[in-house]
N, C-alpha and C positions, 0 to 999 in steps of 0.2 A: 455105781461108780464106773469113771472113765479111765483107761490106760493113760498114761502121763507120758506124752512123748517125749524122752531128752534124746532120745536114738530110735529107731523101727523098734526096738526091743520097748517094752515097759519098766521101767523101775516105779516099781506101788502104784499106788493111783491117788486119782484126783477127782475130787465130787463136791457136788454143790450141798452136800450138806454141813452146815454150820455147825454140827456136832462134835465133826472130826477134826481136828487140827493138826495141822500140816504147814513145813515150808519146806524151800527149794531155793538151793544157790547154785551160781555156774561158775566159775573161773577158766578161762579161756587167754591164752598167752599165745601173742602173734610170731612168728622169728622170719627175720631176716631172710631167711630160706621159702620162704609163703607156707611152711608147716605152722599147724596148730596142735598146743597141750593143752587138755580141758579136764578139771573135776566140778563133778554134778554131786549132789549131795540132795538127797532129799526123805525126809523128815516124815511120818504118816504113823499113823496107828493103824492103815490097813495093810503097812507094807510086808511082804514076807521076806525069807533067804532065798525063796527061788525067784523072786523079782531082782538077788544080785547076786545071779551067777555070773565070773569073770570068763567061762566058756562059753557060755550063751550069747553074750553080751561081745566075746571076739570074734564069733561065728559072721557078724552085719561086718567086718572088717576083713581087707587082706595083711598077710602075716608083718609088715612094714609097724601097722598098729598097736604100740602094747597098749592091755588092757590092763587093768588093776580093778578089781571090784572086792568090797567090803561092809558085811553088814554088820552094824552093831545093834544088835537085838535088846538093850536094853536098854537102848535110846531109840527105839526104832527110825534107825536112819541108817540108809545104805550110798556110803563113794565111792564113785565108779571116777577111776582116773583112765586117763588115755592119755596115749602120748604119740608124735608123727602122724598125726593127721593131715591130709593136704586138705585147703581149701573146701576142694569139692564134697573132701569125704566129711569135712565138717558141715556142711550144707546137709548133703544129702544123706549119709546116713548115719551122723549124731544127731541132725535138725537143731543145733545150737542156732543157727539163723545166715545168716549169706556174710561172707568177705571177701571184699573185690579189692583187688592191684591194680592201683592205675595213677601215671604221671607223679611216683615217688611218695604215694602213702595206699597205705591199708583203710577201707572204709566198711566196717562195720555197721548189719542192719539186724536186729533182732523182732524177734515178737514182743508184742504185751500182753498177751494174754493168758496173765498169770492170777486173777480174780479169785480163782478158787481157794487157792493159797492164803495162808492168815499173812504169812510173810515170803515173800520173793526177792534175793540179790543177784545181780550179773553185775560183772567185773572183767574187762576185758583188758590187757594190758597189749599196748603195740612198740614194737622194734625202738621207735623214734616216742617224742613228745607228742600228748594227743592237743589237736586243734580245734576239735569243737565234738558236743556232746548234747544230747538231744533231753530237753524234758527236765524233771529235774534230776538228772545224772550231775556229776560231778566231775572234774579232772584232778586228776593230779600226778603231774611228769609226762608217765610214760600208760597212767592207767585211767581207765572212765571206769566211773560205777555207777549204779542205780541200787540206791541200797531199798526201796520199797516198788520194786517194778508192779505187785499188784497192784499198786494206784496209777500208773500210768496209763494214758489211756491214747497214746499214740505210737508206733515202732519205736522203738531204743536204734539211735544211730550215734556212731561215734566216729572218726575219723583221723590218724594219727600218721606219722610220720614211718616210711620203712626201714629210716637208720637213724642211729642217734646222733645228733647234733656231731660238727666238729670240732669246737673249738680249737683245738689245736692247731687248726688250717688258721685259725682268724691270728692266734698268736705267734704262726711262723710267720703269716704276710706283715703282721704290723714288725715280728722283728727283722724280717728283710729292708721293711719301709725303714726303720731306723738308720740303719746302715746304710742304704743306700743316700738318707737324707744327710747322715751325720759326715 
């Protein structure tokens, strides 16, 4: 069995043996700010309690990052939430996957190489409406999902808005327009 990268740290592991059954979801929420909140959640019969120490697990992080880790042992499945991550530190060291700022949206590149998994979800929600979603992910609003990423067999990309729509801006100009026309 191989360590299950969602951070430097391991939570349980992940093997190619078809005996064990296991899955793994991500939820990751983009803000405004270019910080990221993320809970990993992942499912194993070979996982322990010391694969979800919440000090272990803040030690890959400086003090800006809370941690949350929880294991329920009689599911064995351990959630490790985080919260105020920047960008980079979700890159490098959760490994959730790359998110880049540029020209007024958030773009979103993840891995697929979730095979070993019987089942695998990521769920990434961004600031603004997402505009395109890679594979068979799905949109809806403000969030893309992949709800069986071990069958994907290309990067998970999504791409979303950094702020939410304004409408308000469109219903002060039209009622200016009014006025002005009336």
């Amino acid at each position: 069995a191989s360590p299950t990268a969602v951070a430097p740290f391991s939570i349980g592991t992940s093997t190619s043996d078809s005996s064990l059954s296991s899955s793994f979801s991500l939820e990751a929420e983009i803000s405004k700010k270019s910080t990221v909140d993320a809970t990993a959640s992942l499912t194993s019969s070979s996982i322990s309690s010391s694969d979800c120490d919440a000090d272990k697990i803040q030690k890959n992080f400086d003090s800006n990052v809370k941690v949350q880790a929880d294991m329920d042992s009689s599911n064995d499945t351990c959630t490790v939430k985080l919260k105020g991550m920047t960008l980079k530190q979700f890159k490098n060291d959760f490994n959730g996957g790359t998110i880049e700022h540029d020209d007024g949206e958030f773009t979103y590149t993840g891995d697929s190489s979730f095979e070993y998994y019987d089942k695998a979800e990521v769920s990434i929600t961004f600031p603004g409406k997402v505009s395109r979603v890679s594979g068979d992910g799905t949109r809806s609003g403000n969030t893309a999902t992949w709800k069986h990423v071990e069958r994907e067999t290309g990067s998970l990309e999504a791409t979303g808005k950094d702020s939410p729509g304004l409408p308000w801006l469109w219903i002060t100009i039209g009622v200016i327009a009014v006025i002005l026309i009336g």
